[in-house]
PAVEXVO-865915 format. One record per residue (C-alpha): x, y, z; residue number from 1; residue in one letter. Coordinates in pm, whole numbers, plus 50000, padded with zeros to 5 digits. Layout:
+-------+-------+-------+-----+------+
|  east | north |    up | seq | type |
+-------+-------+-------+-----+------+
|     X |     Y |     Z | NUM |    a |
...
+-------+-------+-------+-----+------+
END
This chain:
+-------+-------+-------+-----+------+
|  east | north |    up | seq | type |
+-------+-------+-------+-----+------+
| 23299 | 76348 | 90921 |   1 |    x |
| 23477 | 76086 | 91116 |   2 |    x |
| 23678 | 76076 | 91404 |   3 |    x |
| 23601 | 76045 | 91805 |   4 |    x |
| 23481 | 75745 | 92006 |   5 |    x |
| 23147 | 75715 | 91852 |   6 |    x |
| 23272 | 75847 | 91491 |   7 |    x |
| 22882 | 75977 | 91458 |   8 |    x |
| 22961 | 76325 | 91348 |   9 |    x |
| 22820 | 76559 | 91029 |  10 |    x |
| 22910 | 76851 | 90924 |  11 |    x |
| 22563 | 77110 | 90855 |  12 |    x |
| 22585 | 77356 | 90617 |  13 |    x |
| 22311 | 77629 | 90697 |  14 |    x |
| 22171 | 77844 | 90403 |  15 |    x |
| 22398 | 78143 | 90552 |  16 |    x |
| 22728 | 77930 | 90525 |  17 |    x |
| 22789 | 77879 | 90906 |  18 |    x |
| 22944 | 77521 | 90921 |  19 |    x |
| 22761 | 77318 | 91244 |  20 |    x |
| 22906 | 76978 | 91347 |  21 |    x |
| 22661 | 76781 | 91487 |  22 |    x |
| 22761 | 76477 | 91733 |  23 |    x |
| 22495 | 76175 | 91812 |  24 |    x |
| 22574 | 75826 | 91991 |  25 |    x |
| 22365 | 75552 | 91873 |  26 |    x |
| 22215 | 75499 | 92245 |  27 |    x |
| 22152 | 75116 | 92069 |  28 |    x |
| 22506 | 75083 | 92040 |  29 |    x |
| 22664 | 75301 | 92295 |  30 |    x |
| 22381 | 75313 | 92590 |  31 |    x |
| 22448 | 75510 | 92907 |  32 |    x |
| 22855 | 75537 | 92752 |  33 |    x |
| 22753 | 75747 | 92498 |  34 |    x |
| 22549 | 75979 | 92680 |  35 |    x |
| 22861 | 76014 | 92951 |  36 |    x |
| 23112 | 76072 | 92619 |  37 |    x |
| 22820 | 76344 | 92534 |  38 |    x |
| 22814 | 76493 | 92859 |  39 |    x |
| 23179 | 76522 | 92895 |  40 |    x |
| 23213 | 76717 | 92550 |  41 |    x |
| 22935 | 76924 | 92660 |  42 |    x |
| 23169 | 77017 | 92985 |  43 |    x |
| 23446 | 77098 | 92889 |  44 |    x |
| 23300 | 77292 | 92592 |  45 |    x |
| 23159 | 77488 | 92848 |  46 |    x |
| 23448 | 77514 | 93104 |  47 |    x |
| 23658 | 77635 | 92800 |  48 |    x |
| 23438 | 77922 | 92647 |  49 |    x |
| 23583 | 78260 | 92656 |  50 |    x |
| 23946 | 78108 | 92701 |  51 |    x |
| 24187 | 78182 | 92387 |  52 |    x |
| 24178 | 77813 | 92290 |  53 |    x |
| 23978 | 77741 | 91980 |  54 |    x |
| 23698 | 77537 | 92143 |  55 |    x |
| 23393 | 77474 | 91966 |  56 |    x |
| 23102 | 77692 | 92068 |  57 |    x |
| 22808 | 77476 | 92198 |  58 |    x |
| 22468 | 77578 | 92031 |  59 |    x |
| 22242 | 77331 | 92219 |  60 |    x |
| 22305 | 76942 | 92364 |  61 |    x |
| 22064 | 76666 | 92444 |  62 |    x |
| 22308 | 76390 | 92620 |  63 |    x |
| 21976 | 76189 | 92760 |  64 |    x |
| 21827 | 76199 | 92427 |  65 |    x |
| 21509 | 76328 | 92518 |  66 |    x |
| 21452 | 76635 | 92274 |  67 |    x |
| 21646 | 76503 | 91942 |  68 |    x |
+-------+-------+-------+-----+------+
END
C-alpha cells in the first residue's frame, strides 16, 4: 500500500476479514522525523474519534519503537 511521507504502509488481512493498515518508519532512514510523522497520526487519530469523519480507528501505536 503506498502513499504518505514514509510510503511504509500494509494492508493485514486477519483470519476474520477485518482489513488493518499497519504504518512503520524505517527509524534508519527517517530517525526522530519519523517517529514525530508517527506521533502526529497517532493525534489526530485520537482527537478525531467519535466525530462523523471517517478517521481510522487506532488499535495500538509504538512511535519510539520500543515494543514493535
Amino acid at each position: 500500500m503506498g502513499g504518505g511521507i514514509t510510503n511504509t504502509k500494509w494492508v493485514l488481512v486477519l483470519a476474520t476479514g477485518e482489513r488493518l493498515v499497519m504504518r512503520w518508519a524505517d527509524p534508519a532512514r527517517w530517525g526522530r522525523l519519523g517517529s514525530e510523522h508517527v506521533r502526529r497520526e497517532v493525534l489526530a487519530c485520537e482527537l478525531l474519534a467519535g466525530s462523523e469523519l471517517p478517521v481510522p480507528v487506532l488499535i495500538a501505536s509504538d512511535p519510539e519503537g520500543s515494543s514493535a
